[in-house]
C-alpha positions in Angstrom: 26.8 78.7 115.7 28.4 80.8 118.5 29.9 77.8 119.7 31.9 77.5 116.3 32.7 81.2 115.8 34.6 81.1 119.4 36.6 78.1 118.5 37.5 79.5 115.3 39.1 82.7 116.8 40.5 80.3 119.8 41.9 78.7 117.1 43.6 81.8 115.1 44.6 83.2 118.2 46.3 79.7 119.5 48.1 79.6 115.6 48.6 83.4 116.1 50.9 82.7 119.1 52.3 80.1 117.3 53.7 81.9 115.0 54.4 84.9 117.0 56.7 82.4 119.3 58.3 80.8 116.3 59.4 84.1 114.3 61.3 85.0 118.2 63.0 81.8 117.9 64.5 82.1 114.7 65.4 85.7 115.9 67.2 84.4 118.6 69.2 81.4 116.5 70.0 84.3 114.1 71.6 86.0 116.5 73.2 83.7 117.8 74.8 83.1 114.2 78.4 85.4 112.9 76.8 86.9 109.8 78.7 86.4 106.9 81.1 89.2 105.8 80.0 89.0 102.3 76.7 90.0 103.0 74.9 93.4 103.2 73.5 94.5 106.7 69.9 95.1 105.1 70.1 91.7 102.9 67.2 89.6 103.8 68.3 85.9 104.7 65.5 83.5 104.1 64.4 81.0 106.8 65.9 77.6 105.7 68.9 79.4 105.0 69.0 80.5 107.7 68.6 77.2 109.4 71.0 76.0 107.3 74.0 78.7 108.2 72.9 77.6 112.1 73.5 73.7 110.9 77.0 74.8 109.3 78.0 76.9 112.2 76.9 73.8 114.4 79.1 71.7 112.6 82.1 74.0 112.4 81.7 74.6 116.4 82.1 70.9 116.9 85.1 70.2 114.5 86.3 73.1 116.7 85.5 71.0 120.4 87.0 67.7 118.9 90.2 69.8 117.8 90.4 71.1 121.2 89.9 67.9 122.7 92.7 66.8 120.6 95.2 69.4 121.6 94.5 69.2 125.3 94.9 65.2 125.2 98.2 65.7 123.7 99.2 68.2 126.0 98.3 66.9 128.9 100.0 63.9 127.8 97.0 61.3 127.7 97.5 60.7 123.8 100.4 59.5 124.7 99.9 56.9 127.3 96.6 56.1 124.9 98.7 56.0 122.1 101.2 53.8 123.5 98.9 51.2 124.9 97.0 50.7 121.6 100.6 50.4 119.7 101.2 47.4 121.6 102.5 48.4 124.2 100.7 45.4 126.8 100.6 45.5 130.2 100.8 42.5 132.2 98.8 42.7 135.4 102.3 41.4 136.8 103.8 44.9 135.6 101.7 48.2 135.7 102.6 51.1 134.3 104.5 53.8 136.6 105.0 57.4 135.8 106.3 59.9 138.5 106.6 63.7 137.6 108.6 65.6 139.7 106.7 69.2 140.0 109.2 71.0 142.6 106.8 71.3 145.2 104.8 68.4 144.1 104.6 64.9 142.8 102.0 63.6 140.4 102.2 59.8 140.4 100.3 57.9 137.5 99.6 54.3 138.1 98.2 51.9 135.3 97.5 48.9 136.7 94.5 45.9 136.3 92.0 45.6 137.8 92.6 43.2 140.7 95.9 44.9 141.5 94.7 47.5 143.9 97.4 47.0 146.7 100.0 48.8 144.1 97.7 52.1 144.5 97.8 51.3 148.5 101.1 50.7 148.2 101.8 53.7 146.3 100.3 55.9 148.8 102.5 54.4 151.6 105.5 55.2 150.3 104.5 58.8 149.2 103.6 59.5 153.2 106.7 57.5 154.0 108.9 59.5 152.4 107.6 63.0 154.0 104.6 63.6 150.7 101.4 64.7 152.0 98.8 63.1 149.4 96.3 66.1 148.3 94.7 64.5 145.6 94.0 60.6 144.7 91.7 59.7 141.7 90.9 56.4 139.6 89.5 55.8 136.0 88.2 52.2 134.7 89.1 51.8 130.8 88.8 48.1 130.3 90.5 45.7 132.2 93.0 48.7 133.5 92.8 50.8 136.1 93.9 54.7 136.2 95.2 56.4 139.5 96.8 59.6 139.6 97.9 60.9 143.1 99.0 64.4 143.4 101.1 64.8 147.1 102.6 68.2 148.3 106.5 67.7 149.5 108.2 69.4 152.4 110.7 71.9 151.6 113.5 70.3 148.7 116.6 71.9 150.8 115.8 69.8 154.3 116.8 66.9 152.8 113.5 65.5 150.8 114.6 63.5 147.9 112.3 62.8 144.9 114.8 60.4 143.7 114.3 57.7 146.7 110.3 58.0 146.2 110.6 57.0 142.5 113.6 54.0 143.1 111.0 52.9 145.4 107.8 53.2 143.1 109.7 51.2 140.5 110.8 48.5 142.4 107.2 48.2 143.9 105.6 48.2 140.0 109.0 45.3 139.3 108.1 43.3 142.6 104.3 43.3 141.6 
């Protein structure tokens, strides 16, 4: 009999804390949660609507993430290149893709290219250190059957005689010889 009487109140006390725990959780997600203008600060919002303002917000947040996404792609310029490629635009392993930016101080060379064509990258690099670029950065992607680089080189001082120009003639003929 005593037996059962202490597992009862183990038992009320175990749902007790339960409950206890789960009313501080939904405190938490409501605050977490804008409250909506319309509403009255003393108005009492019931649990599954609440629940259900936290699945709306949820949503909302990550419309908002793939919006972002969206805009940084196409600022950065990605969307483009993406864009291009599924448009039709096909690259041969015989010719990668070659973009140079000229940053002033820097150069940021994109290189598309398949994947058994890793002496362009190599190559690439060469030429940069050749023509007086120190190489800070070098990173790959895998998409496929095409390979990513984008190498970011510092460049000397533009008024002793470094020119941008004779890196990209060269780049170009290397991505035309390949």
């Amino acid at each position: 009999m005593e037996m059962e009487q202490s597992s009862r109140v183990d038992r009320k006390t175990v749902e007790k804390n339960r409950r206890i725990h789960m009313k501080t959780l939904y405190s938490k997600l409501s605050s977490l949660i804008p409250k909506d203008p319309n509403s009255t600060p003393k108005e009492v919002t019931l649990l599954p609507d609440q629940l259900q303002n936290a699945a709306n917000y949820i949503r909302i947040l990550q419309e908002n993430i793939e919006k972002m996404k969206e805009k940084k792609d196409s600022l950065t310029g990605i969307d483009e290149i993406n864009q291009s490629m599924n448009e039709g635009m096909t690259m041969d392993l015989q010719s990668p893709y070659i973009e140079i930016q000229d940053l002033g101080s820097a150069l940021m060379v994109v290189l598309i290219s398949g994947l058994d064509n890793h002496n362009m990258f190599y190559q690439s690099i060469r030429i940069l250190e050749e023509e007086g670029a120190e190489v800070v950065n070098a990173s790959f992607s895998v998409v496929g059957d095409k390979v990513f680089h984008t190498i970011h080189s510092m460049v000397p001082d533009p008024k002793v005689g470094f020119e941008a120009t004779n890196i990209s003639k060269r780049l170009r003929s290397l991505s035309k010889n390949a």
